[in-house]
Structures are given as structure tokens and as C-alpha cells.
C-alpha positions as a Markdown table, in Angstrom:
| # | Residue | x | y | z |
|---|---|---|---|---|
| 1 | Unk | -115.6 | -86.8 | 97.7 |
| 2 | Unk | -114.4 | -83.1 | 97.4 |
| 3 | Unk | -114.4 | -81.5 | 93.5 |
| 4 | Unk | -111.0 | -79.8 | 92.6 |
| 5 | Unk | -111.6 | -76.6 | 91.1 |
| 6 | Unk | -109.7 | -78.0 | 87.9 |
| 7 | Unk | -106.2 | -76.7 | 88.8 |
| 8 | Unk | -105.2 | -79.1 | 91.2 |
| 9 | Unk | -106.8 | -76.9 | 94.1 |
| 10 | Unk | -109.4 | -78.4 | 96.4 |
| 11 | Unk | -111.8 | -75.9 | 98.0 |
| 12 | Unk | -112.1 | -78.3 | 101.3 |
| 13 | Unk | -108.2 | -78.4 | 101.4 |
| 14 | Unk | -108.5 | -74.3 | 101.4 |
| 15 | Unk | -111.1 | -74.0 | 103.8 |
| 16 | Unk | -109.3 | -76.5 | 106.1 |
| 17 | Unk | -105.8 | -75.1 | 106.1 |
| 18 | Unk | -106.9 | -70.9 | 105.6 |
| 19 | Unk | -110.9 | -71.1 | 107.2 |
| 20 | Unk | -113.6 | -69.7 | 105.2 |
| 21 | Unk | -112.8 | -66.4 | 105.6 |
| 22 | Unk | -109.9 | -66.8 | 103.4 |
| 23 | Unk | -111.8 | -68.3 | 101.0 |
| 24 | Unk | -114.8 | -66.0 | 100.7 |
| 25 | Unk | -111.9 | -63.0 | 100.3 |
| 26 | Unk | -110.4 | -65.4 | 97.4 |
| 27 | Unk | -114.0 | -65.1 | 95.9 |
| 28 | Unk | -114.4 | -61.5 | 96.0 |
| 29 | Unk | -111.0 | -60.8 | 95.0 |
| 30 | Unk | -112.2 | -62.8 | 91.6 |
| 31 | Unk | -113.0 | -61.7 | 88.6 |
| 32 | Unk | -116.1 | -63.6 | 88.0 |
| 33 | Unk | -116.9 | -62.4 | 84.3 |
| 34 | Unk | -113.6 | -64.6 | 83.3 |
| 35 | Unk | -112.2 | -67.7 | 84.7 |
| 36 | Unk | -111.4 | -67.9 | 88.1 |
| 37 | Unk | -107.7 | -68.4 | 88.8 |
| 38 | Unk | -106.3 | -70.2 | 92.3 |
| 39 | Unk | -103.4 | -71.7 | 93.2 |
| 40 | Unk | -100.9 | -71.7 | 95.9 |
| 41 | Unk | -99.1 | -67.9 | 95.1 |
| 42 | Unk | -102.2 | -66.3 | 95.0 |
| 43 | Unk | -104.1 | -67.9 | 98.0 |
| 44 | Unk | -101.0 | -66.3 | 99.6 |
| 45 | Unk | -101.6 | -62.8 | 98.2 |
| 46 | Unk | -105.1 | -63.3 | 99.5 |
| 47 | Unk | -103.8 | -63.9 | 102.8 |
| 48 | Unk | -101.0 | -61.1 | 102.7 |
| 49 | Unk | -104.4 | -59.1 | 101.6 |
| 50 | Unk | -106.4 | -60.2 | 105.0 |
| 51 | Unk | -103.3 | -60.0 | 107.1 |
| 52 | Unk | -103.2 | -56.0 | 105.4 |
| 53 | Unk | -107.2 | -54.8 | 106.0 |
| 54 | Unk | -106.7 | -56.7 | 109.2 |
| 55 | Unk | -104.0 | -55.1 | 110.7 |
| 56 | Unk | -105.5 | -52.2 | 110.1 |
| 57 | Unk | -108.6 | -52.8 | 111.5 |
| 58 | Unk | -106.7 | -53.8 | 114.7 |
| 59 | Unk | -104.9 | -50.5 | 114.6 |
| 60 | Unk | -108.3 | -48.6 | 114.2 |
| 61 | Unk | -110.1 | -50.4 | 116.9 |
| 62 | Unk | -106.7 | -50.0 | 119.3 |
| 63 | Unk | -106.6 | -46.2 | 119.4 |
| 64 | Unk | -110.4 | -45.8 | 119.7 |
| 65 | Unk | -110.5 | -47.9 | 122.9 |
| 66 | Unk | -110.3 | -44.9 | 125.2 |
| 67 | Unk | -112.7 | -43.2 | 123.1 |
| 68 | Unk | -116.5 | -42.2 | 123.9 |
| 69 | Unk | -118.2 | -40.7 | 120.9 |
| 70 | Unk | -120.8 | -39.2 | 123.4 |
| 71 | Unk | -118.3 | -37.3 | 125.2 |
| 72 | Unk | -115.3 | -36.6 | 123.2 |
| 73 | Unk | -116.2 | -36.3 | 119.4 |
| 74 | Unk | -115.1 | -33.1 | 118.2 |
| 75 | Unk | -116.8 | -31.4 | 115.3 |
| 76 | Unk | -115.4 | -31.7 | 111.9 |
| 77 | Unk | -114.7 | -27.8 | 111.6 |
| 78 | Unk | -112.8 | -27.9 | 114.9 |
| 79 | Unk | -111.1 | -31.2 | 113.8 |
| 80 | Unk | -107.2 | -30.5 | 112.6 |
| 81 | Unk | -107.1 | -30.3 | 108.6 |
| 82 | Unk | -105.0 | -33.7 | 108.5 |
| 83 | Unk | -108.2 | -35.1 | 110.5 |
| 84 | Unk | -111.0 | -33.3 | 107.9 |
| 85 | Unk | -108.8 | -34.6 | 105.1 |
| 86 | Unk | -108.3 | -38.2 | 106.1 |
| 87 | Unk | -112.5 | -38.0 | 106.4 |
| 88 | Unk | -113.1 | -36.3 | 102.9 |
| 89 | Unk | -110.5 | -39.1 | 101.2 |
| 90 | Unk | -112.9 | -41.9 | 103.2 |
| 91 | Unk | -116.0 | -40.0 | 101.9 |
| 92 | Unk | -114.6 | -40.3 | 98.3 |
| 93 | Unk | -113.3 | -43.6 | 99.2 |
| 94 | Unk | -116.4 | -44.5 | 99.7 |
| 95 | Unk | -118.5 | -43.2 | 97.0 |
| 96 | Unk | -116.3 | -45.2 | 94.8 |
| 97 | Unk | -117.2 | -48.5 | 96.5 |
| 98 | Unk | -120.3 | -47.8 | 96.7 |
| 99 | Unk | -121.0 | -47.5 | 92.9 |
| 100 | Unk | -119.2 | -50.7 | 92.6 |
| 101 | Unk | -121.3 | -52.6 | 95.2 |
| 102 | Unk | -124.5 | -51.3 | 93.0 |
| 103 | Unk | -123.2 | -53.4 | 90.4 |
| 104 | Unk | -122.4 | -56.2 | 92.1 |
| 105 | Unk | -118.5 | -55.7 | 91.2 |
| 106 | Unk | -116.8 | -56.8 | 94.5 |
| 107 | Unk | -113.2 | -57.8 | 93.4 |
| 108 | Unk | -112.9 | -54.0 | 92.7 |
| 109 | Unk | -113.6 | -53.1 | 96.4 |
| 110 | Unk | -111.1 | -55.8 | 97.2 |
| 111 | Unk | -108.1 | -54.6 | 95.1 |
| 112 | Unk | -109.3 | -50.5 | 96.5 |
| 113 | Unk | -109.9 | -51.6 | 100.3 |
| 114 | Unk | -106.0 | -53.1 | 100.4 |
| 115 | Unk | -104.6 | -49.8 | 98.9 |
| 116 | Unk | -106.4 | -47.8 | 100.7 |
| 117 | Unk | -105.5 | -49.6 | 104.0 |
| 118 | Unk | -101.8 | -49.6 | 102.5 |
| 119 | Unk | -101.0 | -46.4 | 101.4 |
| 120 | Unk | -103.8 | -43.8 | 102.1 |
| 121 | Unk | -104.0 | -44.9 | 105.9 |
| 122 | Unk | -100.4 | -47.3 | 106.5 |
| 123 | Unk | -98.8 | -45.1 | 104.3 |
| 124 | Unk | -99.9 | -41.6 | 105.3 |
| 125 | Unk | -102.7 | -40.9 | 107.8 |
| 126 | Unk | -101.8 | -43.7 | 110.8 |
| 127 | Unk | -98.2 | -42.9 | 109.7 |
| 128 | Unk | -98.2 | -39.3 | 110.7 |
| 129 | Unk | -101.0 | -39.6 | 113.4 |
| 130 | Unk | -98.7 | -41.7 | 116.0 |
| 131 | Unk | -96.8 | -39.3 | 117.2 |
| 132 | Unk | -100.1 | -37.6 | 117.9 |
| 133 | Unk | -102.0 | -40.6 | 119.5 |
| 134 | Unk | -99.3 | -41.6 | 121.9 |
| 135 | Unk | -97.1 | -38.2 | 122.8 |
| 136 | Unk | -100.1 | -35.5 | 123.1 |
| 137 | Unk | -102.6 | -35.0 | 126.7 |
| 138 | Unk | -104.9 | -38.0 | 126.4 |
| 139 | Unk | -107.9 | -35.4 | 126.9 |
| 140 | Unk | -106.3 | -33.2 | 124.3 |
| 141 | Unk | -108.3 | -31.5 | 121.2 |
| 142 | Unk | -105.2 | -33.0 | 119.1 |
| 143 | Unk | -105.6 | -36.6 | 120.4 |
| 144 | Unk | -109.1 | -36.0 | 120.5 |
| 145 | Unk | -109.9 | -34.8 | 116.8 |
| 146 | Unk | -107.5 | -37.8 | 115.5 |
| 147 | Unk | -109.4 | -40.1 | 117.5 |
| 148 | Unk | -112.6 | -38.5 | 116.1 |
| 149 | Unk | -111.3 | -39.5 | 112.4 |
| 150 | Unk | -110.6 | -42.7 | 113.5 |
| 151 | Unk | -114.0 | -43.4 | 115.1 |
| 152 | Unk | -115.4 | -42.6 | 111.7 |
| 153 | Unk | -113.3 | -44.2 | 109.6 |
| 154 | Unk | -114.1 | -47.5 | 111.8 |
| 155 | Unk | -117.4 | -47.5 | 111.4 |
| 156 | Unk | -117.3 | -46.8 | 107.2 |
| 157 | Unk | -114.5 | -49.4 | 107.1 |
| 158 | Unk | -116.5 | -52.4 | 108.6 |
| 159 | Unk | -119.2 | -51.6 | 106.6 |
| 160 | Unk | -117.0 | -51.4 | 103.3 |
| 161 | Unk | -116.0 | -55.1 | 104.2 |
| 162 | Unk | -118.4 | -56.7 | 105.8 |
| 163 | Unk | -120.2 | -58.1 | 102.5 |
| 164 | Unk | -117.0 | -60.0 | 101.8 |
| 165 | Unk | -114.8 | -60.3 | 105.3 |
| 166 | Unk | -118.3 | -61.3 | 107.1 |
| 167 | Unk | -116.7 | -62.8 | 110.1 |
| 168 | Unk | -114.3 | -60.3 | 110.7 |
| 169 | Unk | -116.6 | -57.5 | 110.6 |
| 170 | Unk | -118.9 | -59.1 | 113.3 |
| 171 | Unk | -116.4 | -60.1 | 115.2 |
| 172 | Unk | -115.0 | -56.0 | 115.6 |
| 173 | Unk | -118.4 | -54.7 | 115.8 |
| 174 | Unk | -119.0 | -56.7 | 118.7 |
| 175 | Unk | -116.8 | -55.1 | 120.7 |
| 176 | Unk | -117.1 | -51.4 | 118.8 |
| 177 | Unk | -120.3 | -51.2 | 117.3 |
| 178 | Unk | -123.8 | -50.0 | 119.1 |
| 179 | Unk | -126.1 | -52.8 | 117.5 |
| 180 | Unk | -126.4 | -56.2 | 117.2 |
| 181 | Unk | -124.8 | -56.6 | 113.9 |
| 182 | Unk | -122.9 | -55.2 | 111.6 |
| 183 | Unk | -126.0 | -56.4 | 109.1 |
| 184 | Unk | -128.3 | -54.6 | 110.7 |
| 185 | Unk | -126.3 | -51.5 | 109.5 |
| 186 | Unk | -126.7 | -49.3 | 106.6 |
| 187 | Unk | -124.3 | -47.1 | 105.0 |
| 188 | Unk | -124.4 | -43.3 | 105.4 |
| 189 | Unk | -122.1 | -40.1 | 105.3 |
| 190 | Unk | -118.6 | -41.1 | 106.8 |
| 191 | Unk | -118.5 | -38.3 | 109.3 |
| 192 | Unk | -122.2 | -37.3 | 109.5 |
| 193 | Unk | -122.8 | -34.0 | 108.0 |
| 194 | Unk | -119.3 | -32.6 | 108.0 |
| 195 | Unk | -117.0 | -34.1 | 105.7 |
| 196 | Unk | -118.1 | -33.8 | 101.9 |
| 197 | Unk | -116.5 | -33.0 | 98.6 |
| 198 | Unk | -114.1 | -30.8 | 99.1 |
| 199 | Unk | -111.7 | -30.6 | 96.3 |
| 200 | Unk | -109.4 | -27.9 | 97.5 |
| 201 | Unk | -108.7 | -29.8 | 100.5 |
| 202 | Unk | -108.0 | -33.0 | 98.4 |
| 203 | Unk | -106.0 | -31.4 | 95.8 |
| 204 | Unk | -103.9 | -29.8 | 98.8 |
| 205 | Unk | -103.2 | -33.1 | 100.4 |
| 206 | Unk | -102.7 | -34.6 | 97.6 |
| 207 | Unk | -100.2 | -32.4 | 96.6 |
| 208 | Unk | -98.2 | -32.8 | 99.9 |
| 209 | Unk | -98.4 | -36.5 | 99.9 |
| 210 | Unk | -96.6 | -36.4 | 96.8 |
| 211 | Unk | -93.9 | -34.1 | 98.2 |
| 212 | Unk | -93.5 | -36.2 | 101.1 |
| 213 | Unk | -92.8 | -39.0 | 98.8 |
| 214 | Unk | -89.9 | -37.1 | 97.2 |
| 215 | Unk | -88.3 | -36.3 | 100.5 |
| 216 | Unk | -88.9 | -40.0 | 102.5 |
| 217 | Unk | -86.8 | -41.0 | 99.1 |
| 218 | Unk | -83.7 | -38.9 | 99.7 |
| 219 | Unk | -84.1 | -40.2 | 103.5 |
| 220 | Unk | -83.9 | -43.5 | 102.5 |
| 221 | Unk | -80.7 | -42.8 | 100.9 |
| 222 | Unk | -79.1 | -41.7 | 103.9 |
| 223 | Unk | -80.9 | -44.3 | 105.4 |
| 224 | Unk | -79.3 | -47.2 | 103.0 |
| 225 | Unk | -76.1 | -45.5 | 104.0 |
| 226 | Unk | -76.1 | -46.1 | 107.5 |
| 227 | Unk | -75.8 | -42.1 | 108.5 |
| 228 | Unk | -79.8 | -42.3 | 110.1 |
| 229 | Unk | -81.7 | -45.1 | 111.7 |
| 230 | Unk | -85.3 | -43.3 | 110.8 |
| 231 | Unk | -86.9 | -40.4 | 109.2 |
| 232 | Unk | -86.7 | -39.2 | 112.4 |
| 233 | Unk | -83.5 | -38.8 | 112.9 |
| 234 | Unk | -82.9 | -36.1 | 109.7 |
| 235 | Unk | -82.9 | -32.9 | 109.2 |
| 236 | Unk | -84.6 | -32.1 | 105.9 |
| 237 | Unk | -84.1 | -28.8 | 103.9 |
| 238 | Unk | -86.7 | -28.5 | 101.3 |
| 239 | Unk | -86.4 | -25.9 | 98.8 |
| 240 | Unk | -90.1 | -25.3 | 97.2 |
| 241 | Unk | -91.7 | -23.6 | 93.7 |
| 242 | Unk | -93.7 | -20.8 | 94.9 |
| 243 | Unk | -96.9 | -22.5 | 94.6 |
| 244 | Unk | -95.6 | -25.5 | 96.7 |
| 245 | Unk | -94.0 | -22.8 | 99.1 |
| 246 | Unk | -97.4 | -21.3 | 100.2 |
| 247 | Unk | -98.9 | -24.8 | 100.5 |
| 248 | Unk | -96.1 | -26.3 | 103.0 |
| 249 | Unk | -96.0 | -23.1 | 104.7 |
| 250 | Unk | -100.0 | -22.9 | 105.3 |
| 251 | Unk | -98.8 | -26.3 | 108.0 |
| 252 | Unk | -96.7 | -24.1 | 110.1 |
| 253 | Unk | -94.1 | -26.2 | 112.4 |
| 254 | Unk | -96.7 | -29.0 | 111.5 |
| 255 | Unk | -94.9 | -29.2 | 108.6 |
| 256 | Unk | -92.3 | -31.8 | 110.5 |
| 257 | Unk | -94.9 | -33.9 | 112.0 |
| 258 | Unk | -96.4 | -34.3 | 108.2 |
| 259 | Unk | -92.6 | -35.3 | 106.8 |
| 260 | Unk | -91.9 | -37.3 | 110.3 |
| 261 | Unk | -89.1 | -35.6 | 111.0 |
| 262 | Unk | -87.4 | -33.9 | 114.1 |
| 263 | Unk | -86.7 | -30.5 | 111.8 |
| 264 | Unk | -87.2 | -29.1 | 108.7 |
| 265 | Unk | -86.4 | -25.8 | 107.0 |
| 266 | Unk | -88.4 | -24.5 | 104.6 |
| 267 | Unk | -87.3 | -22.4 | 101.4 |
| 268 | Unk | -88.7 | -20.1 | 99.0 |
| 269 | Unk | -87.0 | -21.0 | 95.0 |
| 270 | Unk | -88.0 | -21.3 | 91.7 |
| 271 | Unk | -87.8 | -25.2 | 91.8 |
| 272 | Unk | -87.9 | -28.3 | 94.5 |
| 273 | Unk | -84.8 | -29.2 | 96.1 |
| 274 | Unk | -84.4 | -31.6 | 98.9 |
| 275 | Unk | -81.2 | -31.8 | 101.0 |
| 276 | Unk | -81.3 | -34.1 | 104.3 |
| 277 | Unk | -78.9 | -34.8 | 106.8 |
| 278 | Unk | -78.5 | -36.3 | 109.9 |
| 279 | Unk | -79.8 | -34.5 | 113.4 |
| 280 | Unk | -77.1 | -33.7 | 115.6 |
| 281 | Unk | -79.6 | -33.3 | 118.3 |
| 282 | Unk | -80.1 | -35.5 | 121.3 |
| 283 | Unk | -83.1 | -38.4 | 121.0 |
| 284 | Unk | -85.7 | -37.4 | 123.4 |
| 285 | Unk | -86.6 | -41.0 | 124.8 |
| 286 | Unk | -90.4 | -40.4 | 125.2 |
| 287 | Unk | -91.2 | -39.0 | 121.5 |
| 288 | Unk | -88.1 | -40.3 | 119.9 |
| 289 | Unk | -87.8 | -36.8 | 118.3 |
| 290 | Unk | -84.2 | -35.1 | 118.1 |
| 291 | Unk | -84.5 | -32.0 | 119.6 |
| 292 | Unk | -82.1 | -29.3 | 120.7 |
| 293 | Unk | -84.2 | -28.9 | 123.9 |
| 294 | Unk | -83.9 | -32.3 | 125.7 |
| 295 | Unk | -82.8 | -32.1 | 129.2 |
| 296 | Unk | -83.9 | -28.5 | 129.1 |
| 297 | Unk | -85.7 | -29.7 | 132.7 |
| 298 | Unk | -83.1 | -30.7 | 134.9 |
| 299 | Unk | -86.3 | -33.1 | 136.6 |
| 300 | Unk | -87.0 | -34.5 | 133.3 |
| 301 | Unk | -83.1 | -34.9 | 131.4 |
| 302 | Unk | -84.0 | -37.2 | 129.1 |
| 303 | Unk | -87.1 | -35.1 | 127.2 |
| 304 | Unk | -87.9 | -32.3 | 125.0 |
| 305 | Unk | -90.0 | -29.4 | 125.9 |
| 306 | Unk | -93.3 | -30.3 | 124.2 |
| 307 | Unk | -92.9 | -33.7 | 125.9 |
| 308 | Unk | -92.5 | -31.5 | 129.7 |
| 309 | Unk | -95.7 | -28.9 | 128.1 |
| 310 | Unk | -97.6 | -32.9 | 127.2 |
| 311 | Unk | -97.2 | -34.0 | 130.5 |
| 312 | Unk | -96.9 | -31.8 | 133.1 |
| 313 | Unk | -97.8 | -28.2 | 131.6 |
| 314 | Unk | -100.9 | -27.1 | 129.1 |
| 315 | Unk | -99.5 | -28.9 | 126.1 |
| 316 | Unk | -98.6 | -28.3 | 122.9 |
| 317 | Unk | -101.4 | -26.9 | 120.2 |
| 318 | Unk | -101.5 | -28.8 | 117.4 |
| 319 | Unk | -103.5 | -27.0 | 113.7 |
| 320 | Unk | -102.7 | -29.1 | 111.0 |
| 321 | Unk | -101.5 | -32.6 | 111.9 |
């Protein structure tokens, strides 16, 4: 006979209905220094959480399946400075779980790894890097650095989760990793000897995430109105403090593939001001960007120039993002 855990919830039940994996993320997720709390709306959070880190993972392992470390890793000071940022957060990132894990604190690295996997990679960095993954030269130093980042950012990740998604980390590092196990792994410097501490770059990123916030808001508005289908489709004009001006400006016509936009025009003021409106542009129907120069080719009517330069010419360069 099974023991209910004194709320009505029966641990066999779980492990029948979710598997163990579930149940061992239910665990970690705890607080054990109080009393443990289940019931059905938070066995469901803990599944939202899996399906979360999961996806993720799936993403990850997706867009590094073309990718030989021996062959095409690019060092981390040629890397773009989107890539060397997304590294140095995931260095950070990991320092902090790491002092946790000394202390045997795992619900911490629980709550951390979901917002991490939410907003610092679903959020931002896998955000912006599509349009790089899937419209630049597959050989490309862009495509290349990004899947650099996310070779390394594999690795760290099953090795942040493994202690509490066990099963899930073997079963990915059986079909990316270059040892038996994921347990026969130890942790080390996310991106070897490149990526460290650097607060400049941090506090710059930062800084841009939070202006990219502001402007995906006023977006949404004409979004909620019906006037654009995605960010895509608007044409931002972003008036910027002088401080804020030199930072956005340092990204060049990167800028747009930061905000996910087709355009945006960049202004020198004494405060922010965002004004967005939709592109009158044509869609180009390979990058899905709005761009005055589709059909430019009369052999190729229905894409933009960088999409021609991507496939048939030397391609576009990419610095920042």
C-alpha cells in the first residue's frame, strides 16, 4: 500500500501519470528546510517548468546538429559580441549555480535554470539568433560563431541539470556529448579560456535588453491593434539619451536584427522616445524581413538583397548580432 504525502497526493499516482522525472524536478524545485507543498496546480507548474528547460534543450541540440567543434568552432575574440555576451551571461549564470550546488540548495537552480531558459535565452539570445541560424551561408563566420555559443551553452546547460533532470541529461548527451555519461563529466569554464567576467560587456547588454523591452511594448500596441502581424513588420524610430545613443549606435545596422525588426532609425535627443509604425515594404518570403529591395533580382522576385548576397553571392557580414 502506497503512503500519501498527507495532502491527498500519492507519490506512486505521480510517478505513474508524470514518470519519475517529473517527480525528481518536483523535489528539487522544494524547499526542503520547510514543508514540502504538492498538489495538482503545482505538479503542473513543475511540468510547464520541464516542458520550458526542455524545449530549450531541444532547440540547443537542433541548431548544433550540423556542427563539428573540431572544425568549425570559432574563437571567442572572433565570435560576434551578441555570441561573447550570451557566453559571459552563461559564465555568470553559472557561477551562481554553482555556489548553490556547494550548499546543497537545488530548488534555487530550479527556479534560476527556468528563467534563464525563459528570458535570457527564449527571451533574448535564441530570439535574435534565428534570423541568423536559418537566413546566413551555412559555412558562414555569422552562423558559425552563433553555433559556437550554442555548442557551449549545451554542454554547461546539461551539466547545470543533470543532478536533478538525470534522465534527460543522459538521454541528450547521448547523442551530443563525447563520453559515456553526462556523470562522468565535471564542470569547467563555459567557453574554455575565453569568456570571463566582463562587466562592460554585461552592463552594455544589459542595458540594450532593457531598451528592447521598451520598444517590443509599443510594438505590441500596434500589434493588439491589428496594424502589424509581428515585430517584423514595423518600422521603429527610437529617439535615444546620449549615453544610450553611443551604445545602440556601437551595433551598426545590427541594431534591427537586435530589436527584430525589418528598419529602424536611430536618433540622437536628450531623452528616449519610441515611435513604430507599420513597414510599407514588401515581405521577402525567405527571411520574412520587409525590405524596400525585394525583387531587386528579376531571377529571384520574391527576395531581398542580403537573401540573393546569402545564397548565391559572398553574403552578408554580420559584427554584432
Amino acid at each position: 500500500m502506497s503512503k500519501s504525502l498527507g495532502n491527498g497526493i500519492d507519490p506512486q499516482e505521480i510517478n505513474k501519470k508524470l514518470g519519475a522525472e517529473i517527480i525528481r524536478l518536483w523535489v528539487a524545485a522544494s524547499d526542503y528546510s520547510g514543508d514540502i507543498a504538492g498538489d495538482e496546480k503545482i505538479l503542473a507548474r513543475v511540468v510547464d517548468a520541464y516542458r520550458r528547460i526542455r524545449n530549450t534543450l531541444r532547440f540547443l541540440l537542433a541548431n548544433v546538429s550540423d556542427f563539428d567543434p573540431a572544425q568549425d568552432a570559432v574563437p571567442f575574440d572572433q565570435m560576434l559580441e551578441i555570441d561573447r555576451y550570451a557566453l559571459t551571461r552563461a559564465t555568470e549564470f553559472q557561477a551562481e549555480v554553482l555556489a548553490h550546488y556547494k550548499v546543497y540548495e537545488f530548488h534555487p537552480v530550479v527556479a534560476k535554470l527556468q528563467l534563464y531558459c525563459s528570458e535570457d535565452l527564449g527571451g533574448f539570445y535564441l530570439d535574435v539568433l534565428k534570423d541568423r541560424l536559418y537566413t546566413t551561408a551555412p559555412k558562414s563566420l555569422a552562423r558559425r560563431s552563433a553555433q559556437t555559443a550554442l555548442y557551449h551553452i549545451t554542454h554547461a546547460m546539461l551539466r547545470w541539470m543533470a543532478p536533478f533532470l538525470s534522465f534527460t541529461a543522459e538521454e541528450a548527451w547521448k547523442v551530443f556529448g563525447n563520453s559515456d555519461s553526462i556523470f562522468l563529466e565535471t564542470y569547467g569554464n563555459v567557453a574554455g579560456a575565453g569568456a570571463g567576467a566582463d562587466e562592460g560587456l554585461l552592463a552594455k547588454w544589459s542595458r540594450i535588453r532593457e531598451i528592447r523591452d521598451a520598444v517590443n511594448k509599443d510594438i505590441e500596441n500596434l500589434r493588439a491593434a491589428g496594424q502589424v502581424g509581428s515585430s517584423l513588420q514595423a518600422t521603429v524610430t527610437l529617439t535615444a539619451a546620449p549615453e544610450d545613443y553611443a551604445l545602440l549606435a556601437s551595433l551598426g545596422d545590427d541594431l534591427r536584427f537586435v530589436f527584430i525588426t525589418s528598419a529602424i532609425e536611430l536618433i540622437a535627443g536628450s531623452a528616449m522616445k519610441i515611435s513604430t509604425r507599420a513597414s510599407s515594404d514588401a515581405k521577402c518570403e525567405r527571411c520574412w524581413h520587409y525590405r524596400s529591395d525585394v525583387g531587386h533580382d528579376p531571377a529571384h522576385p520574391t527576395i531581398c538583397g542580403r537573401c540573393t548576397s546569402n545564397l548565391l553571392g559572398a553574403g552578408e557580414t554580420r559584427v554584432h548580432a
